[in-house]
N, C-alpha and C positions, 0 to 999 in steps of 0.2 A: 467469400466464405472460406475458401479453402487458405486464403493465408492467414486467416484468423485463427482457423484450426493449428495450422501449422506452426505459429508463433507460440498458442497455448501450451500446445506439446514440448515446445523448447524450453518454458518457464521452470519445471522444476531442476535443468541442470544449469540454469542461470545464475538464480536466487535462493537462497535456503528458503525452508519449512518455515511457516510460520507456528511453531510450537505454545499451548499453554499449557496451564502451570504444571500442570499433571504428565508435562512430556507428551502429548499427546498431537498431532495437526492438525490445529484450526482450519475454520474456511477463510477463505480471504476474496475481498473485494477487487477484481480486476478491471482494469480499464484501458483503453482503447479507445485511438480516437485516427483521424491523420491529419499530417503536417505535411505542406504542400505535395498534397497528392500521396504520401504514402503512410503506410499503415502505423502507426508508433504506439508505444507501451506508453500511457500518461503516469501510470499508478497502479501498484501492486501495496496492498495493507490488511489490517483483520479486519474481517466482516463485522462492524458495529454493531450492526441489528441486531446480531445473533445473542442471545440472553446469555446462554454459557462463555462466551465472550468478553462480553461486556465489564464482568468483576474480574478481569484477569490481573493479577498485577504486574504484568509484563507493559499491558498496556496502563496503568493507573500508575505507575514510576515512572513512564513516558511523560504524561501529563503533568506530572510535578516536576519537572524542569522546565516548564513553561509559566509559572505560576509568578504575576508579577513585573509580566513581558507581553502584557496584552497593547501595551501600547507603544508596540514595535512597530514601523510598516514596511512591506516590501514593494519594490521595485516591480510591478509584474511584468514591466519590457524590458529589464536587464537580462542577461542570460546567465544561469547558474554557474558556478565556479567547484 
């Protein structure tokens, strides 16, 4: 538990504020998991559920550069680049 804590505490001078639209910071979905044996960050993004969230358009201009690319696939055993 303590490098859990420990790693949290690090995140905001790792990654920027996930800000919307209003300037304001969002919550965000954090994730954690490990890889052989140690603790690793999977995914830091905006909390979805969250209703005020959800109409951002920060995140709704994300999604339209996806649109039309659904039948893309990826590799999940490649390792990212």
């Amino acid at each position: 538990m303590h490098r859990l804590i420990e790693k949290l505490q690090k995140l905001p001078q790792k990654f920027p504020s996930i800000i919307d639209d209003a300037g304001k910071p969002a919550p965000a979905d954090v994730e954690f998991g490990f890889l052989k044996g140690k603790l690793q960050l999977f995914q830091l993004r905006p909390f979805l559920q969250n209703h005020e969230v959800q109409g951002m358009d920060y995140l709704i201009n994300m999604d339209k550069s996806l649109h039309g690319k659904s039948h893309i696939k990826v590799d999940m055993s490649g390792v990212p680049k």
